[in-house]
Structures are given as C-alpha cells and as structure tokens.
C-alpha positions in Angstrom: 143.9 125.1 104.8 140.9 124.9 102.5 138.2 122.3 102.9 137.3 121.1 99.3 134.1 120.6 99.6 133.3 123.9 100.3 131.8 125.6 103.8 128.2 123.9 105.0 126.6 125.1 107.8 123.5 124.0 108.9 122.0 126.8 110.7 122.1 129.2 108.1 120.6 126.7 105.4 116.6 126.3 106.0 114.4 124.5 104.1 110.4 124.5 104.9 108.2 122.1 103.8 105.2 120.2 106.0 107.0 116.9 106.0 110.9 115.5 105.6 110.4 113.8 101.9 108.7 117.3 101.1 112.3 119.0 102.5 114.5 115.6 100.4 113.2 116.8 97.5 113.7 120.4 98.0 117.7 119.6 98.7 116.8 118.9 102.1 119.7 116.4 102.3 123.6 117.5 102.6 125.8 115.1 102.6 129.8 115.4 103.4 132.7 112.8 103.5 133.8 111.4 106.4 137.0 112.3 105.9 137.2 115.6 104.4 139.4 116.6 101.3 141.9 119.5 102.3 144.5 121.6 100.5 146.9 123.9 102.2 148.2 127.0 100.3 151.5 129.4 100.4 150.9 132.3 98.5 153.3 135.7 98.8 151.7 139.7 98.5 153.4 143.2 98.7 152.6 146.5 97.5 154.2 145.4 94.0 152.0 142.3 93.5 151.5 138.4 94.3 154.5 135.5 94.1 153.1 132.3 92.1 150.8 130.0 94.4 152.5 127.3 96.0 150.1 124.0 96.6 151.5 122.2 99.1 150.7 118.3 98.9 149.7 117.1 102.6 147.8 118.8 105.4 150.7 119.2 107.7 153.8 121.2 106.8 156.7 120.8 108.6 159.9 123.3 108.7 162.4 121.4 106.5 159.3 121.4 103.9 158.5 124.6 104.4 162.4 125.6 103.7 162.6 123.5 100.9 159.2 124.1 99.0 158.1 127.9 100.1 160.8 129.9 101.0 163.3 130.0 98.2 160.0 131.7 96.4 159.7 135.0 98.4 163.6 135.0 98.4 163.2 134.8 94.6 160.2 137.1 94.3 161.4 139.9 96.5 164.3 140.9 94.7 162.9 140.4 91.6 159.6 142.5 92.4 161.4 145.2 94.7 164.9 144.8 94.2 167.5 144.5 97.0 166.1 146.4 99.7 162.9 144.4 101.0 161.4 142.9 104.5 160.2 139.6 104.7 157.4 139.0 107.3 155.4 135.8 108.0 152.8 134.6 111.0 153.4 132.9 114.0 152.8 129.7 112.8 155.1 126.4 114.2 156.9 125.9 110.8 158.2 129.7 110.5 158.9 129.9 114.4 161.4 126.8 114.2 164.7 128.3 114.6 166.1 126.6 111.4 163.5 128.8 109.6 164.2 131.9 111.5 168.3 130.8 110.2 167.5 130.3 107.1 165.6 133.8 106.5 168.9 135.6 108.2 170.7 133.8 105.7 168.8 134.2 102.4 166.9 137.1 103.3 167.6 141.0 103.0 165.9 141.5 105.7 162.9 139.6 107.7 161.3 140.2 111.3 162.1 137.3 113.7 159.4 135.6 115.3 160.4 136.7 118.8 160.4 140.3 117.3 
C-alpha cells in the first residue's frame, strides 16, 4: 500500500525562524488530506527478472480478487521466465492464506509453498 502523497514526518522536518509567519514563509506549513490517496501494488521477482506491475483499484483486496486479477500472472510469468520447473512463494497475508488461494496455487501452480508450510 502506497500513500500518494508521499511520506511527511514531522520530527525530522525543522524549520527555524524567530516567529511562525517567519517559518510560513519558509514552508513552515504542510498540509495533507483528510482522507489520504492510496494505491496498492502486486508486482512478481525471481532470479530471472520482474512480472508486469499489477495496480490494483481499491485499498482492500480480497481472495476472489486476488485469484482473479494477480495470480494468473505469476502462473503466466513463471513458465515463461523459468520454464516448467518453478516455486511459487508469497507472504502471509489474509488473501493468500484463504484456502481457495492455497487451492488454486495447487491447481495452477508447478509448485508453491502453502501457507501452513
């Protein structure tokens, strides 16, 4: 998940001046959204290169989503990149643990470590 409007913290940004419309015109003044933009990414990596980067349009991804819009690419990627003898490995986020995930990767994938492995 990326925030859009890039990372702001305020204890490593100082700015000194005698008086707060002295700092203001310095760029004294951040301002953010209240609600903040977001983006989540998918992108695939092996020793033989990167899959194409997959945007994914809202901030929560769910398992049938995931299925449907991520995984046919490292299914698609592997074998084209390294043939037909290749392990497919992902984190244990809630979308990959869901056991129609961990089904589908049996199914479509050489090989792949299961989440309860």
């Amino acid at each position: 998940m990326f925030d859009l409007e890039g990372m702001y913290n305020t204890q490593n940004d100082r700015v000194w001046a005698i008086n707060r419309q002295e700092a203001d015109k310095k760029g004294g003044v951040k301002k953010k959204h209240q609600s903040l933009t977001k983006m989540m990414v998918w992108l695939g990596a092996c020793r033989e290169g990167l899959t194409p980067l997959i945007i994914l349009d809202n901030g929560t991804l769910k398992h049938e989503h995931y299925i449907r819009k991520v995984l046919r690419m490292p299914a698609k990627c592997g074998n084209t990149m390294m043939g037909e003898k290749w392990m497919f490995q992902q984190d244990g986020a809630n979308p990959y643990r869901d056991h129609h995930t961990q089904q589908w990767c049996a199914n479509n994938m050489p090989a792949f470590v299961p989440y309860d492995r």
